[in-house]
C-alpha positions in Angstrom: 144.3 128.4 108.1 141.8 126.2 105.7 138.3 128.0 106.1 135.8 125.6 107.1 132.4 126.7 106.3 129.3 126.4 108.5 126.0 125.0 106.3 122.9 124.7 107.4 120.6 122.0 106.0 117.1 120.6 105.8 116.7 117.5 108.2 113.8 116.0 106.5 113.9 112.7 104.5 114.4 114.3 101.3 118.2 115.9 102.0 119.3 112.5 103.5 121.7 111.7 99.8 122.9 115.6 100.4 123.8 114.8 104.1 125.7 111.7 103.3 127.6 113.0 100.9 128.2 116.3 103.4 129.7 113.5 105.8 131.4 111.3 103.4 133.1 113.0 100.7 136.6 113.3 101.5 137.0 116.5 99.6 135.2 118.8 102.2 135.4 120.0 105.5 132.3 121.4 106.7 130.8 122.6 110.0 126.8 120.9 109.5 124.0 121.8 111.4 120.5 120.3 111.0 117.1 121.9 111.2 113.5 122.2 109.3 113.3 124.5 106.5 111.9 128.0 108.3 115.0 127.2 110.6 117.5 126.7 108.0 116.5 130.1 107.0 117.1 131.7 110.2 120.5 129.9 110.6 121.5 131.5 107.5 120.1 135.1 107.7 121.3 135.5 111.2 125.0 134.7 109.9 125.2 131.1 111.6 125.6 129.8 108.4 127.7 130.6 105.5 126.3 128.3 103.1 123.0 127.2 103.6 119.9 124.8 101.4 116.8 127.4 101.9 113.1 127.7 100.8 113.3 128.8 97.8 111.0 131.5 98.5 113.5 133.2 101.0 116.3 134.3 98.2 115.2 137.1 96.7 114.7 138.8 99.7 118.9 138.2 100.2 122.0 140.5 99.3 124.9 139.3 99.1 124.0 135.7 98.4 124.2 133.4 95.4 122.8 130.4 94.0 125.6 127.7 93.8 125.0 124.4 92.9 123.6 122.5 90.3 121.2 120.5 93.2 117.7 121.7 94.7 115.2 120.0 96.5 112.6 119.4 93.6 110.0 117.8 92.0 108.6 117.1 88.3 105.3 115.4 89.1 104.3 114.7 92.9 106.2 115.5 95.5 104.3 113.7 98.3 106.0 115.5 101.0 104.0 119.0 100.3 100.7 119.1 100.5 97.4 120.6 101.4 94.5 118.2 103.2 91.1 118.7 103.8 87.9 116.6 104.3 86.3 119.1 101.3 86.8 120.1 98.0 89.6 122.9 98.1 87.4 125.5 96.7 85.1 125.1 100.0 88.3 126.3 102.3 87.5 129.2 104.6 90.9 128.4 106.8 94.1 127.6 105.4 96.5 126.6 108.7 100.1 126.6 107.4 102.8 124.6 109.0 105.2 126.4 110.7 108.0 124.7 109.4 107.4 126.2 106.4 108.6 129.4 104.2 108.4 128.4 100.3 105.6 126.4 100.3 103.4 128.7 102.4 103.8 131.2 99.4 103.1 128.6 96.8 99.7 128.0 98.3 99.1 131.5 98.1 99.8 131.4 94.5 97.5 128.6 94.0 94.9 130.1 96.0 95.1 133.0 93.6 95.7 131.1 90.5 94.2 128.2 90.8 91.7 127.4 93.6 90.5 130.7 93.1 89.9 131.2 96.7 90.6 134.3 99.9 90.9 132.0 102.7 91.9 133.0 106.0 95.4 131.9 106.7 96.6 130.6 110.0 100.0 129.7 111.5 99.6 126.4 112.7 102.4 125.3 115.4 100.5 122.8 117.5 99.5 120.4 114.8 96.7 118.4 117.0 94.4 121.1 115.1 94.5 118.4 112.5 92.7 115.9 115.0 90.1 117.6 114.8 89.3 119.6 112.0 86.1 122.2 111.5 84.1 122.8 108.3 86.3 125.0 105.9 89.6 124.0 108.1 92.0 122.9 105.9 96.1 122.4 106.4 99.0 123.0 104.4 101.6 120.0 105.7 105.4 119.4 105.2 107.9 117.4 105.4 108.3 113.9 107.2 105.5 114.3 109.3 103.2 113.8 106.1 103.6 110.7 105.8 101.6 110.0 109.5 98.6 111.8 107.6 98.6 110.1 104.5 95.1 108.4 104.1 93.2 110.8 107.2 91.8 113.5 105.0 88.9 113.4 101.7 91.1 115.4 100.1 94.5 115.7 99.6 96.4 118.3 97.1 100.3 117.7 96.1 101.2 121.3 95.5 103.7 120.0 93.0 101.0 118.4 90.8 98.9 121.6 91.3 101.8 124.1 90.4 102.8 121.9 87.2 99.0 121.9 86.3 98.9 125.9 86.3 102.5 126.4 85.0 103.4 123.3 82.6 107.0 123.6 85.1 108.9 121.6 87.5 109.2 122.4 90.9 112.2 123.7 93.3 111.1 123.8 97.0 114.9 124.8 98.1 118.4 125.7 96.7 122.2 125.9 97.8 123.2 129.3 98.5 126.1 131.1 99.9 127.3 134.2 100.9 129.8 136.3 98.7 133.2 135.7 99.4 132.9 132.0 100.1 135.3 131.0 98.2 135.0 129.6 94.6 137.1 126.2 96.2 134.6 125.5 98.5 131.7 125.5 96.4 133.0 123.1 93.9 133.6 120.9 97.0 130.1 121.2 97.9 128.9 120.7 94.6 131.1 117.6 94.5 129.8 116.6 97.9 126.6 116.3 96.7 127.1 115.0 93.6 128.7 111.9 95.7 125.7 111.6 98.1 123.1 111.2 95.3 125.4 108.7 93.4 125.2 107.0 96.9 121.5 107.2 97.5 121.1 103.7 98.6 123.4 103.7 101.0 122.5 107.1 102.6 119.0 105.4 103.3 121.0 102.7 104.7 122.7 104.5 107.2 119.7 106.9 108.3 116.5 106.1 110.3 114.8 105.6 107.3 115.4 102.0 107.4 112.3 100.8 109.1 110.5 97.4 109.0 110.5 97.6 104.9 114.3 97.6 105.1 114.5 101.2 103.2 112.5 100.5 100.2 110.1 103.2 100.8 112.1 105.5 101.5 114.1 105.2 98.7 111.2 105.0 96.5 110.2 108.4 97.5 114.0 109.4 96.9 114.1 108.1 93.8 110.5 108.5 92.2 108.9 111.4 94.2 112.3 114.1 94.5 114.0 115.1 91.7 117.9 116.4 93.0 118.7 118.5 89.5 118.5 122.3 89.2 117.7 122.9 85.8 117.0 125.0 83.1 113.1 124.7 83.9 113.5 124.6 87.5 115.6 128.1 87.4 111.9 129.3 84.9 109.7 127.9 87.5 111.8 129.7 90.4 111.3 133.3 88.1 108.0 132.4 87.3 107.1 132.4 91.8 110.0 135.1 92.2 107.8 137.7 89.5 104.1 136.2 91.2 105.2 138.6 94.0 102.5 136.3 96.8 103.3 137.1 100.2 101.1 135.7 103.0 101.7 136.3 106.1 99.7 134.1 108.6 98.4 135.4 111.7 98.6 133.7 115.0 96.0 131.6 116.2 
């Protein structure tokens, strides 16, 4: 019997070309489930998933899991989709609420915190997000994923933690990565990697098929594909990845 492998992937705006090529390469068979990054996590490490794309920040803490592709979710300058907004300077921040959606780039504002901003805030888990209505002095709110794009424009301040990593580090950025379990086998991986390779070849019409489309007819959306998320696991994405890995941040949030 074929093995059909279960993945687990982000369903955010920016994995739409993965999904589509997941669905319409006719080279794999794959079981595909759907769910925001912290969830694609738990999919995998609870053995729901044998293949899975995860916050980057979750694989070291993983045995018996590899790296496999050649793709990430990434970024070279801004990434838009990952950010930190406040009504004051940064610096100022006594509160840091941290999407719950989130695993890698909870830890990356920890790193900038230390490295950059300079700053011990307190930091919060923030599940009901109408704490952004309505914001205190010192509040400020680490946001990803689609639901950015509702906030764009609402806050003084607004920090791409893409641009602020590259500023620190001189390196790109990988947010997520494939991974798999030992003993997937070697066939399926190259599948996968073909996969994906189709559904970034066929970004266009990935955004075509999806939600995406809106009243613009796509064009932002693949704008922000195209110019604001960079697909390629590289060389300096792999230095960038050691470079968090070694940092050794780990916030945890408390409860509010």
């Amino acid at each position: 019997m074929a093995f059909i492998p279960k993945i687990t992937a982000v369903s955010y705006l920016n994995t739409i070309p993965f999904v589509y090529g997941l669905q319409h390469a006719d080279n794999l068979r794959a079981d595909l489930t759907l769910a925001p990054p912290a969830d694609c996590a738990r999919n995998y490490i609870e053995g729901r998933a044998d293949i899975a794309l995860l916050p980057a920040a979750v694989v070291p803490t993983l045995q018996e899991t590899n790296i496999i592709t050649d793709y990430c979710i990434g970024a070279v300058g801004a990434v838009r989709t990952v950010v930190v907004m406040s009504n004051e300077p940064i610096t100022a921040a006594k509160r840091i609420w941290l999407d719950a959606h989130s695993r890698t780039s909870v830890q990356l504002c920890g790193y900038l915190a230390k490295h950059k901003w300079h700053i011990e805030p307190e930091w919060i888990h923030m599940a009901d997000y109408a704490r952004m209505e309505k914001p205190e002095p010192g509040d400020a709110f680490l946001v990803i994923g689609d639901k950015v794009f509702g906030y764009e424009g609402r806050f003084a301040y607004t920090y791409d933690l893409a641009i602020e990593w590259r500023e620190v580090t001189k390196l790109p950025f990988a947010f997520a990565v494939w991974v798999a379990r030992k003993g997937v086998p070697y066939e399926v991986t190259d599948e996968l990697q073909h996969a994906l390779t189709f559904g970034i070849e066929h970004t266009w019409e990935a955004v075509a098929e999806s939600s995406y489309m809106g009243t613009d007819n796509g064009l932002t959306a693949y704008d922000y594909l195209t110019r604001n998320i960079d697909f390629i696991l590289d060389e300096e994405k792999h230095r960038a990845l050691k470079k968090f890995w070694d940092a050794g941040i780990r916030i945890v949030p408390r409860s509010y």
